[in-house]
PDB file of N, CA, C and O in Angstrom:
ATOM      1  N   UNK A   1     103.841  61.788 104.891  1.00  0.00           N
ATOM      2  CA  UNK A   1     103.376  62.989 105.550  1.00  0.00           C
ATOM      3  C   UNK A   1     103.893  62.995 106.982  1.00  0.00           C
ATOM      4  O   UNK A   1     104.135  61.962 107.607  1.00  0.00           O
ATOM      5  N   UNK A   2     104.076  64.466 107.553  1.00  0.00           N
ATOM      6  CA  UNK A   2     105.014  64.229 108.923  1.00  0.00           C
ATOM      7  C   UNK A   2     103.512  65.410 110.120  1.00  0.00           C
ATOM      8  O   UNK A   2     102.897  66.477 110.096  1.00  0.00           O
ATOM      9  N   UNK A   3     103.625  64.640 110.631  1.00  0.00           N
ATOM     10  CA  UNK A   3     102.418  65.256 111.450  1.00  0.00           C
ATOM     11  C   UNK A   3     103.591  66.414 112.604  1.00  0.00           C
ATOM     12  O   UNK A   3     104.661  66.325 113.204  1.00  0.00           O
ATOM     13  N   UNK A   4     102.640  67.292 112.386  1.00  0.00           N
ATOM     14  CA  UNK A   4     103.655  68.808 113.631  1.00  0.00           C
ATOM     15  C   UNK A   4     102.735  68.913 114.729  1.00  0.00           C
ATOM     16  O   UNK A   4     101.591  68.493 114.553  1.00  0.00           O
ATOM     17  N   UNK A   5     103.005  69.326 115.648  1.00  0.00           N
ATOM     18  CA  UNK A   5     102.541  69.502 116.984  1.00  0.00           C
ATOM     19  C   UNK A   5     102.929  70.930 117.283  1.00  0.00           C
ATOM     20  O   UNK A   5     104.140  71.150 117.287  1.00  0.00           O
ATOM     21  N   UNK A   6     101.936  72.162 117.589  1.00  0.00           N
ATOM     22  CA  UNK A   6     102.635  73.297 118.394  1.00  0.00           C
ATOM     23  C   UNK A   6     101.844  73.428 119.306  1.00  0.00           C
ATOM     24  O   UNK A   6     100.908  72.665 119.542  1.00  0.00           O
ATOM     25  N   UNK A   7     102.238  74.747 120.122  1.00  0.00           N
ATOM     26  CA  UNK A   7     101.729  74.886 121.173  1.00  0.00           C
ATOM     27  C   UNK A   7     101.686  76.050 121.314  1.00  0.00           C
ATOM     28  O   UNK A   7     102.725  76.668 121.551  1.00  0.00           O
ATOM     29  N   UNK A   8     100.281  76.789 121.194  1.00  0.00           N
ATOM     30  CA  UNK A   8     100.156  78.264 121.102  1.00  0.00           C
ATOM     31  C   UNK A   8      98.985  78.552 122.459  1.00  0.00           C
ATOM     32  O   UNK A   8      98.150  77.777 122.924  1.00  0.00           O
ATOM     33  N   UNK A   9      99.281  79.822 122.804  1.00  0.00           N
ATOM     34  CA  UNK A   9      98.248  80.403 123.919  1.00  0.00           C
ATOM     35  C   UNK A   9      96.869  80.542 123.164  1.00  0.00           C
ATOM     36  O   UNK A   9      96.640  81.074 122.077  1.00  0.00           O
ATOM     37  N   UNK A  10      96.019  79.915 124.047  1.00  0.00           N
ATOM     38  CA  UNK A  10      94.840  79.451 123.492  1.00  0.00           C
ATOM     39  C   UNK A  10      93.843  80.685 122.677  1.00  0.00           C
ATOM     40  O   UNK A  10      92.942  80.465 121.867  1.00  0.00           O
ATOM     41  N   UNK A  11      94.281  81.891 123.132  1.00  0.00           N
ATOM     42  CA  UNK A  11      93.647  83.061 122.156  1.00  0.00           C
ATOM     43  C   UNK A  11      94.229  83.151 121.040  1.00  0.00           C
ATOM     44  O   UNK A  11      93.509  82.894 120.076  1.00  0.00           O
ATOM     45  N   UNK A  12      95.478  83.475 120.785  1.00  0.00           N
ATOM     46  CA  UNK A  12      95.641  83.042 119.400  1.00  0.00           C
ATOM     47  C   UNK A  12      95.131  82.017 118.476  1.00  0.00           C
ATOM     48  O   UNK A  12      94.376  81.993 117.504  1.00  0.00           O
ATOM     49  N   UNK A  13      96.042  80.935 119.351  1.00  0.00           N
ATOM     50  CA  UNK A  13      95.266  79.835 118.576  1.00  0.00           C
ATOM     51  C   UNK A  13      93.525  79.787 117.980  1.00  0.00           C
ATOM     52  O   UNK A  13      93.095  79.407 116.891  1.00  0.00           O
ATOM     53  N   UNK A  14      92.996  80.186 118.855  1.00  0.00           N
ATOM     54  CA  UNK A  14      91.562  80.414 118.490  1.00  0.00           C
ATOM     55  C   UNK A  14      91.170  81.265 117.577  1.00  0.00           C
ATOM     56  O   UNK A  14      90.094  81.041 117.023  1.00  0.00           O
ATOM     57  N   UNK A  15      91.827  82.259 117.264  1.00  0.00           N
ATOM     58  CA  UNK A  15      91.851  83.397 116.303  1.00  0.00           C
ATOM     59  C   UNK A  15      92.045  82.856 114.721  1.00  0.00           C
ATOM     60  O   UNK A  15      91.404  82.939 113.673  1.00  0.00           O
ATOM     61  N   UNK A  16      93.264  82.275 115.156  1.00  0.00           N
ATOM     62  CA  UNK A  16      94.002  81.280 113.675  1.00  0.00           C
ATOM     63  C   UNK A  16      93.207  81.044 112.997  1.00  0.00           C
ATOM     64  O   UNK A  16      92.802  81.364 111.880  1.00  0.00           O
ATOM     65  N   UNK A  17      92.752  79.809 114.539  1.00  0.00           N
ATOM     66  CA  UNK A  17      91.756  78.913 113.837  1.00  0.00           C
ATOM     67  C   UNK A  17      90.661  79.729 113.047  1.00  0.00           C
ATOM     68  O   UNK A  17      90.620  79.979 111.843  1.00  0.00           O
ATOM     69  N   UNK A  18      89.847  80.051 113.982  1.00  0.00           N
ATOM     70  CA  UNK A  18      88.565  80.966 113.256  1.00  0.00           C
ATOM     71  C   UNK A  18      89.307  82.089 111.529  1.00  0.00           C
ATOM     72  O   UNK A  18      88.574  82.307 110.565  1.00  0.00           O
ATOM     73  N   UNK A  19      90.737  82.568 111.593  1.00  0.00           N
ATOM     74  CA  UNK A  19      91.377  83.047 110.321  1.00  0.00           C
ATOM     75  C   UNK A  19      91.359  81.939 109.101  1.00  0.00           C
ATOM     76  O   UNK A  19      91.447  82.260 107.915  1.00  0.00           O
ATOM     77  N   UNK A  20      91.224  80.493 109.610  1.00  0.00           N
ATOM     78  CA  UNK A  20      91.443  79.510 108.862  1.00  0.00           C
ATOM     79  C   UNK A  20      92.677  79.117 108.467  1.00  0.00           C
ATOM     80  O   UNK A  20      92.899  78.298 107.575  1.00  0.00           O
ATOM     81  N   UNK A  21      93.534  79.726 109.162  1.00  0.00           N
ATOM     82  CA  UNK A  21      95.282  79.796 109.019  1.00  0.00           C
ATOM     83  C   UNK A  21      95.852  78.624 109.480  1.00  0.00           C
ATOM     84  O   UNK A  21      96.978  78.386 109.044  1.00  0.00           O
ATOM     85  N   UNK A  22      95.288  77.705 110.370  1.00  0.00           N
ATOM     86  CA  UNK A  22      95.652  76.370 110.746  1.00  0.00           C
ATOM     87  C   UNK A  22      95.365  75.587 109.786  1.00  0.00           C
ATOM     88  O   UNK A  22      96.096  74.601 109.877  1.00  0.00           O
ATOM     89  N   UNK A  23      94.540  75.496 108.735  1.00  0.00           N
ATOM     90  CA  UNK A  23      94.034  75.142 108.077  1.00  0.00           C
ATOM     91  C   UNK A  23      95.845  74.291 107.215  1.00  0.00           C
ATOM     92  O   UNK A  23      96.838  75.015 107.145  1.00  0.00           O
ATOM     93  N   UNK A  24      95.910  72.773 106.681  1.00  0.00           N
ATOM     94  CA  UNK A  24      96.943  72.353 106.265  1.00  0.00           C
ATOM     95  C   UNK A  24      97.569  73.130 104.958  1.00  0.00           C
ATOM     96  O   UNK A  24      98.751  73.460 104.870  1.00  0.00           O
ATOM     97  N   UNK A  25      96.426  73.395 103.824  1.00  0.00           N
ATOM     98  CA  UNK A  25      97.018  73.947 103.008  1.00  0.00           C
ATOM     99  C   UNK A  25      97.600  75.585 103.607  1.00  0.00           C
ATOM    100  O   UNK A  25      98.756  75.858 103.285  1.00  0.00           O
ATOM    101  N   UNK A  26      96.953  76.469 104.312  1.00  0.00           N
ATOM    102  CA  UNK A  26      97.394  77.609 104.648  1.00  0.00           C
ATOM    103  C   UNK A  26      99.330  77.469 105.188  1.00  0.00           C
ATOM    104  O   UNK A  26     100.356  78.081 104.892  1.00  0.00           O
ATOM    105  N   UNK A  27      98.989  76.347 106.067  1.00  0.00           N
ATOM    106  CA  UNK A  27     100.032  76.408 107.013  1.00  0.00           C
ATOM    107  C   UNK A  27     101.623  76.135 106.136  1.00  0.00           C
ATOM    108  O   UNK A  27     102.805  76.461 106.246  1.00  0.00           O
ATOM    109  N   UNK A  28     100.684  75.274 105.183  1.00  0.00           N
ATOM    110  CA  UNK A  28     101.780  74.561 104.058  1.00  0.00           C
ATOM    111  C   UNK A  28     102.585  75.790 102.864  1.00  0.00           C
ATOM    112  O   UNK A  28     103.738  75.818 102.432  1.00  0.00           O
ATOM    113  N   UNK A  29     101.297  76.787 102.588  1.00  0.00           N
ATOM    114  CA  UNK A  29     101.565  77.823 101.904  1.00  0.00           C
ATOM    115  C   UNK A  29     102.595  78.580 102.743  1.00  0.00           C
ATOM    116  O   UNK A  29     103.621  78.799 102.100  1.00  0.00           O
ATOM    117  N   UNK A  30     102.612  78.990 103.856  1.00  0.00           N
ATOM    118  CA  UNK A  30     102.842  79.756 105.086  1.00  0.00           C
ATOM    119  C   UNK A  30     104.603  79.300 104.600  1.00  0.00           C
ATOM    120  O   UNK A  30     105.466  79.845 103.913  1.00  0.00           O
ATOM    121  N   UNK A  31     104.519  78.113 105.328  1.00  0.00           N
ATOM    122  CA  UNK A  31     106.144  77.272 105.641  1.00  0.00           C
ATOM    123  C   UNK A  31     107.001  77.655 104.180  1.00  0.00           C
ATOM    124  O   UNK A  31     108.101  78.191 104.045  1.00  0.00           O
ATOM    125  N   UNK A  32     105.998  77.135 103.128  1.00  0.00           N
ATOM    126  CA  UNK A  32     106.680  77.269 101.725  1.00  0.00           C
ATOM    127  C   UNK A  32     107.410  78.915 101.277  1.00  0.00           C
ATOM    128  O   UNK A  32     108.539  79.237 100.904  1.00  0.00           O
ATOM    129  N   UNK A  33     106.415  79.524 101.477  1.00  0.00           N
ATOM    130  CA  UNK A  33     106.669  81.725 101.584  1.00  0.00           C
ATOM    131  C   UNK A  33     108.027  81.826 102.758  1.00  0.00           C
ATOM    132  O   UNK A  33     108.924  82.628 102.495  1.00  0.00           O
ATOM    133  N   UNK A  34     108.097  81.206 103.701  1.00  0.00           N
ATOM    134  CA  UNK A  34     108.942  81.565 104.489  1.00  0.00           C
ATOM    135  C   UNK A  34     110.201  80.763 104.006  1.00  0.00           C
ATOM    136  O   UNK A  34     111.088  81.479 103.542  1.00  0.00           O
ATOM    137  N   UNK A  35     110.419  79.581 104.023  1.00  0.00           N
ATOM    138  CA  UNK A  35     111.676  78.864 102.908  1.00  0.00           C
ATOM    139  C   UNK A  35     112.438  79.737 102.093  1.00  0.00           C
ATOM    140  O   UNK A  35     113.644  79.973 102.172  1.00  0.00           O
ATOM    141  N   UNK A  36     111.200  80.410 100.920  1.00  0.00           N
ATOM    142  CA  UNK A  36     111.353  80.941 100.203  1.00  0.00           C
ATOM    143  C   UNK A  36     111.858  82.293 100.440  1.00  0.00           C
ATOM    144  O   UNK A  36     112.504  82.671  99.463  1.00  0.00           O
ATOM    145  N   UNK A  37     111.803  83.150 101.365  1.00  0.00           N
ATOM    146  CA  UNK A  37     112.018  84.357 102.093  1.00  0.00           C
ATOM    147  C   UNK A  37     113.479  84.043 102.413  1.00  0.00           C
ATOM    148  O   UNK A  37     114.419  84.748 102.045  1.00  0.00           O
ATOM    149  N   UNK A  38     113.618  82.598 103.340  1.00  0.00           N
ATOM    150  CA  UNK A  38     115.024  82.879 103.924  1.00  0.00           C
ATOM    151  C   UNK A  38     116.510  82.328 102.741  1.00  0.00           C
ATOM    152  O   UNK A  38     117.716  82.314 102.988  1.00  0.00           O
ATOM    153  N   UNK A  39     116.025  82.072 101.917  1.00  0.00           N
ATOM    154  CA  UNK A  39     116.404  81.214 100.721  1.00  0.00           C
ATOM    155  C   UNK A  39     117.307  83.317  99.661  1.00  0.00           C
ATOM    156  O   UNK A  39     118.447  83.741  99.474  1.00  0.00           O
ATOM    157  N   UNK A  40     116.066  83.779  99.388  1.00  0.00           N
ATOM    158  CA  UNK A  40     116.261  85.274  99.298  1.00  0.00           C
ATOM    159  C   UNK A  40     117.151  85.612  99.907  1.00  0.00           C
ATOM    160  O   UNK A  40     118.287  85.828  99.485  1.00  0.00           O
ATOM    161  N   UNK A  41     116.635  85.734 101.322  1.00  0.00           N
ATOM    162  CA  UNK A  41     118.086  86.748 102.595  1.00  0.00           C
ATOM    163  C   UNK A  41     119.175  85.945 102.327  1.00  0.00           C
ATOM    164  O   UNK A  41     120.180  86.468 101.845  1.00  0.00           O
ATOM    165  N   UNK A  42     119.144  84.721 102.568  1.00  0.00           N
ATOM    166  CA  UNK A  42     120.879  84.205 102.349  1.00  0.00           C
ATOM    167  C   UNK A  42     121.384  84.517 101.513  1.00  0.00           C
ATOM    168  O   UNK A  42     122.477  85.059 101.678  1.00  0.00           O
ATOM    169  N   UNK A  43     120.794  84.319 100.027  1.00  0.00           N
ATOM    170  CA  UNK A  43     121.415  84.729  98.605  1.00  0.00           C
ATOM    171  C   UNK A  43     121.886  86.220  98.992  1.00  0.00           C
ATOM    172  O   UNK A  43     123.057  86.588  99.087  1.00  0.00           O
ATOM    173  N   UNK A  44     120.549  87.128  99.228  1.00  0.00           N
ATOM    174  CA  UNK A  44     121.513  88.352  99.469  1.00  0.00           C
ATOM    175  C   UNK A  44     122.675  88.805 100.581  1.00  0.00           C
ATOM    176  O   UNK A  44     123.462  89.748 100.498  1.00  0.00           O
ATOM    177  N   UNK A  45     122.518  87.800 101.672  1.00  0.00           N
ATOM    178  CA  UNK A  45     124.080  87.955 102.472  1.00  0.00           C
ATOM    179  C   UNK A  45     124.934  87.306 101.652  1.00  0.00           C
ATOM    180  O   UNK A  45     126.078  87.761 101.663  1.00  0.00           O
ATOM    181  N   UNK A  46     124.731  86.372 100.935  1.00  0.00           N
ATOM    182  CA  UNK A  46     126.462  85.906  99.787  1.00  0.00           C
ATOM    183  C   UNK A  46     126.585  86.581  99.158  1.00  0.00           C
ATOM    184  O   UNK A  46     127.779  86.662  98.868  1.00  0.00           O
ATOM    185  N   UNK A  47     125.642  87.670  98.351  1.00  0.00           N
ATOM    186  CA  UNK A  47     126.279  88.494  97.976  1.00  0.00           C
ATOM    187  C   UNK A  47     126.593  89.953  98.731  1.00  0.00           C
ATOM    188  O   UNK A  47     126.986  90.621  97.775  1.00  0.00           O
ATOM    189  N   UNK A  48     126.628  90.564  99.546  1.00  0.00           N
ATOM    190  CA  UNK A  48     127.061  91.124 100.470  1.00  0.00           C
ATOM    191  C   UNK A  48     128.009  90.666 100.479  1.00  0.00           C
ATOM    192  O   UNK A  48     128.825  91.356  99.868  1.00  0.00           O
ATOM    193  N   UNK A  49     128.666  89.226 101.127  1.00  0.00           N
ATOM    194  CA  UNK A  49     129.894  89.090 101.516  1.00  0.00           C
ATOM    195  C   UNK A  49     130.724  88.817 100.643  1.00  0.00           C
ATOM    196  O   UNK A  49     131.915  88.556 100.811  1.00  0.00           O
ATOM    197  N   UNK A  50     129.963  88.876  99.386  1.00  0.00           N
ATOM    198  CA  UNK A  50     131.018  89.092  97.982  1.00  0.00           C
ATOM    199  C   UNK A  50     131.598  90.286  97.801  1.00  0.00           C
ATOM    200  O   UNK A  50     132.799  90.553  97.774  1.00  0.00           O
ATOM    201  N   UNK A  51     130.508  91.109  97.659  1.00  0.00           N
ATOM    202  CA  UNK A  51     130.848  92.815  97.728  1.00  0.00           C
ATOM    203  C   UNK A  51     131.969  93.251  98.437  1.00  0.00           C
ATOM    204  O   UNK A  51     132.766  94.125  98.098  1.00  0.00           O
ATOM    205  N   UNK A  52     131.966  92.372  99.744  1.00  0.00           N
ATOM    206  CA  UNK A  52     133.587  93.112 100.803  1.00  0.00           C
ATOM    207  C   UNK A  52     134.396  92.952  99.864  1.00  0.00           C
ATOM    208  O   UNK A  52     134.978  93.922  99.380  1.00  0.00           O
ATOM    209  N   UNK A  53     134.613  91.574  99.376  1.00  0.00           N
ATOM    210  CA  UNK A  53     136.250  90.985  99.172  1.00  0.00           C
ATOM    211  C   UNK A  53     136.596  91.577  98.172  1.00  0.00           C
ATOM    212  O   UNK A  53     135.805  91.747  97.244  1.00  0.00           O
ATOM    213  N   UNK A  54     137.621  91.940  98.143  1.00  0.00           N
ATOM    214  CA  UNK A  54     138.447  92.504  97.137  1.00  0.00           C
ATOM    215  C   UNK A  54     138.929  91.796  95.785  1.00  0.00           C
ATOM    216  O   UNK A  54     139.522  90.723  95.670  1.00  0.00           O
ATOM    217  N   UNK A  55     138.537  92.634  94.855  1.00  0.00           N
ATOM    218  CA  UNK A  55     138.762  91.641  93.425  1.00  0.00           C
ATOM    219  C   UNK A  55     140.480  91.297  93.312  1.00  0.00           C
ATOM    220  O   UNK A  55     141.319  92.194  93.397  1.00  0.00           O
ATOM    221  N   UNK A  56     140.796  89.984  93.128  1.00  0.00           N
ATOM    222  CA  UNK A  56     142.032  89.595  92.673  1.00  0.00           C
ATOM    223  C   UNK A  56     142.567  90.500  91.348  1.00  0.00           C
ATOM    224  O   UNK A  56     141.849  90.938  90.449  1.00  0.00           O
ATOM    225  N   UNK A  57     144.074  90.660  91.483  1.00  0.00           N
ATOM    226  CA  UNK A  57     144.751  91.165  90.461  1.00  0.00           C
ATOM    227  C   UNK A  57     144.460  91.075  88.978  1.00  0.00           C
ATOM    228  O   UNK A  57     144.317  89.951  88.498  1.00  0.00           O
ATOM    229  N   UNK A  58     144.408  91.621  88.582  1.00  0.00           N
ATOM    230  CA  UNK A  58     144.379  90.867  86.924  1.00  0.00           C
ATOM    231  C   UNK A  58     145.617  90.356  86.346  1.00  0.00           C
ATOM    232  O   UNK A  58     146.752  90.822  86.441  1.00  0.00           O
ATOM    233  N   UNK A  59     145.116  89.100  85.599  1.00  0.00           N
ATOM    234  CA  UNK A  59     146.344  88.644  85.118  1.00  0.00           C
ATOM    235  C   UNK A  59     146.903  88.674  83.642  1.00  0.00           C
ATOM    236  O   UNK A  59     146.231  88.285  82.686  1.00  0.00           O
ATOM    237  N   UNK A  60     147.745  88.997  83.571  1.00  0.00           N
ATOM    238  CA  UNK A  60     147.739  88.760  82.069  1.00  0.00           C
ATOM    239  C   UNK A  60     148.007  87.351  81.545  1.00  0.00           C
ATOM    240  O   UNK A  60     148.345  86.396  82.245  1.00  0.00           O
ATOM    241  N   UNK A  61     147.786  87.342  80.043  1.00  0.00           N
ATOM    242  CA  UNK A  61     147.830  85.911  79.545  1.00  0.00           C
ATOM    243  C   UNK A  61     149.401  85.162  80.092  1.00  0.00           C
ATOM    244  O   UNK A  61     149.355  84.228  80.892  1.00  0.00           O
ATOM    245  N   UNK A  62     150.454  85.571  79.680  1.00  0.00           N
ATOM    246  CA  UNK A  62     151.722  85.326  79.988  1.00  0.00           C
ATOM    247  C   UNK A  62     151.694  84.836  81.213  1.00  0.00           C
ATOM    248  O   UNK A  62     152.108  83.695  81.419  1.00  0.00           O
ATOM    249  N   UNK A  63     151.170  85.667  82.285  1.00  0.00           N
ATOM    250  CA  UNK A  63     151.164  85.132  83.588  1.00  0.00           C
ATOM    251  C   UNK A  63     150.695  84.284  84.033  1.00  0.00           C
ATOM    252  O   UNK A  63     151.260  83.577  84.867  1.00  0.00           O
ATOM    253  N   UNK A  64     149.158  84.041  83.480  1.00  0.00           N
ATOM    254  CA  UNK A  64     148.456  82.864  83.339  1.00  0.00           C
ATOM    255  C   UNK A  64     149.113  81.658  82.767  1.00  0.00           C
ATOM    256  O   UNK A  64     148.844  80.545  83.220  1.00  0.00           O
ATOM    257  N   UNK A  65     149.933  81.815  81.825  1.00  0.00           N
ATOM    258  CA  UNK A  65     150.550  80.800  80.910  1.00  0.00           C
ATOM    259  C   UNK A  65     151.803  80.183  82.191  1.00  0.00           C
ATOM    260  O   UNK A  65     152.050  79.137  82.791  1.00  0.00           O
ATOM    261  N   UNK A  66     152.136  81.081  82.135  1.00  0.00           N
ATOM    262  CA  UNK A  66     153.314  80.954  83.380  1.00  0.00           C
ATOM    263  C   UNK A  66     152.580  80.162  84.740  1.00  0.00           C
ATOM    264  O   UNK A  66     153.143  79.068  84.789  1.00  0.00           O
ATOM    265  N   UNK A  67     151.812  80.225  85.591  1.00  0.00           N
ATOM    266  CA  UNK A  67     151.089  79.918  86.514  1.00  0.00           C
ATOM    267  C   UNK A  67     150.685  78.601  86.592  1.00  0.00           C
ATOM    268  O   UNK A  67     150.611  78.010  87.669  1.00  0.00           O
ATOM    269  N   UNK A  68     150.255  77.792  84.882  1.00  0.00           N
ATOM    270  CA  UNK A  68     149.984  76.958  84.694  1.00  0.00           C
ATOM    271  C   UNK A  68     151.168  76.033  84.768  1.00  0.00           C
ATOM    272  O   UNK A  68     151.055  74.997  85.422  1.00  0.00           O
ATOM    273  N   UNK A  69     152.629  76.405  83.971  1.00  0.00           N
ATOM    274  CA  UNK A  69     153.612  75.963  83.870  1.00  0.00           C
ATOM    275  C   UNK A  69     154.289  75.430  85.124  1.00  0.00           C
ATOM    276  O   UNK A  69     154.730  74.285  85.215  1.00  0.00           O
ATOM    277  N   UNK A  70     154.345  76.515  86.259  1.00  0.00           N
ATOM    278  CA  UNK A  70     154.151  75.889  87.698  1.00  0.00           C
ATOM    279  C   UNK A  70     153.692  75.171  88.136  1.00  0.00           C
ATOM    280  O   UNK A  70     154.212  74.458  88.995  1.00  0.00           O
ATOM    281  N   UNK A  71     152.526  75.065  87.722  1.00  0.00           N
ATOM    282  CA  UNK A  71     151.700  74.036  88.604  1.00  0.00           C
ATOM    283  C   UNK A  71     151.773  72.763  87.415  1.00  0.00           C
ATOM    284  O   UNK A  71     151.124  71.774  87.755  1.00  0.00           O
ATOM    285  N   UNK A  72     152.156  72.702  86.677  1.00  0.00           N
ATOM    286  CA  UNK A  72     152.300  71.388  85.685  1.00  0.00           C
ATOM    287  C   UNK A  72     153.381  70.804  86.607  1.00  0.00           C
ATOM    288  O   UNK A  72     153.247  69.724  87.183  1.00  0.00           O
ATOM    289  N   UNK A  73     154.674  71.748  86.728  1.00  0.00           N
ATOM    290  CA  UNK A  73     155.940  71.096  86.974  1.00  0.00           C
ATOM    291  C   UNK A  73     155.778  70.335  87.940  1.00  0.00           C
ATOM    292  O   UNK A  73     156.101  69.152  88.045  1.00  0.00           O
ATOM    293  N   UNK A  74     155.010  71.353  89.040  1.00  0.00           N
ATOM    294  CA  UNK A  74     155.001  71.082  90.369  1.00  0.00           C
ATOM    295  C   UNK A  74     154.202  69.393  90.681  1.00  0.00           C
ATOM    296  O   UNK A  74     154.443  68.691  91.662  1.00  0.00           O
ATOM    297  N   UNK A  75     153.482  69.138  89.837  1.00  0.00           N
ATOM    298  CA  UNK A  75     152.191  68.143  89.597  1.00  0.00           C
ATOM    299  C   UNK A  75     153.395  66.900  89.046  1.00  0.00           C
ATOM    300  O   UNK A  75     153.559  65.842  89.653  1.00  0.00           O
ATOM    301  N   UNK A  76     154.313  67.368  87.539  1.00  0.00           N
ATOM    302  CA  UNK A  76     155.073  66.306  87.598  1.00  0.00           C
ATOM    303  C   UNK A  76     156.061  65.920  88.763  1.00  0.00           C
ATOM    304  O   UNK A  76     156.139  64.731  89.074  1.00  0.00           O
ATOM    305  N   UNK A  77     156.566  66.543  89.202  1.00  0.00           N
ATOM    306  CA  UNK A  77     157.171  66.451  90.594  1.00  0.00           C
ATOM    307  C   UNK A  77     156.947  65.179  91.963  1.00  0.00           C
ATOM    308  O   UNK A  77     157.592  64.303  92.541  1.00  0.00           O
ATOM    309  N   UNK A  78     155.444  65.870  91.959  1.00  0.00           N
ATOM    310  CA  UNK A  78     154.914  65.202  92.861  1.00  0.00           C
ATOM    311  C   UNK A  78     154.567  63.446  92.499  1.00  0.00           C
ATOM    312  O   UNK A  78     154.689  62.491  93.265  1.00  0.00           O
ATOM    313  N   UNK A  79     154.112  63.459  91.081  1.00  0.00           N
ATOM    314  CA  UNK A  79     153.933  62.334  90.505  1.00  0.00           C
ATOM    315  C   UNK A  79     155.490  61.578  90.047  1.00  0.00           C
ATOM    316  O   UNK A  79     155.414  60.587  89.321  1.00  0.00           O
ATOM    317  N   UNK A  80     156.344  61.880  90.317  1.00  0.00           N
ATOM    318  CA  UNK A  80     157.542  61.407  89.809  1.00  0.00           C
ATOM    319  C   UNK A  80     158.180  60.946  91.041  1.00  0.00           C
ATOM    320  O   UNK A  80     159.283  60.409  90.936  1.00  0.00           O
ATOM    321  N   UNK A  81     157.576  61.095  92.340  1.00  0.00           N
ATOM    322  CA  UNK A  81     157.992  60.858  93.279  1.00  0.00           C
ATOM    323  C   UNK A  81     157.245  59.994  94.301  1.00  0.00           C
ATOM    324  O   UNK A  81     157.762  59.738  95.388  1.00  0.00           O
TER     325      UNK A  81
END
């Protein structure tokens, strides 16, 4: 267990308290909802910044076949050397 320390203006804090919101399980619920919130927004900025990029060409099989053939050669090449 990791003990936290804050430091709030003493009317709030007093409010909390009396809300029962300081309370460990509250605070624990609290931290966990917010994780969980920013966990959400990121997923939806990756996809956002999926949405910009522009979909690659399509390939056809041949080309694909071909592409591979390159990069075989290129691979024996490198290994032959």
């Amino acid at each position: 267990m990791t003990t936290v320390q804050i430091t709030l203006p003493d009317r709030l804090a007093q409010e909390a308290r009396q809300a029962g919101l300081l309370s460990q399980p509250m605070l624990e619920r609290w931290l966990r909802d917010q994780l969980k919130a920013r966990q959400v927004d990121e997923l939806f900025a990756a996809m956002d910044r999926m949405a910009i990029v522009s979909e690659p060409a399509v390939m056809s099989p041949e080309e694909v076949a071909e592409e591979i053939a390159v990069m075989r050669a290129e691979r024996r090449e490198k290994n032959a050397t």
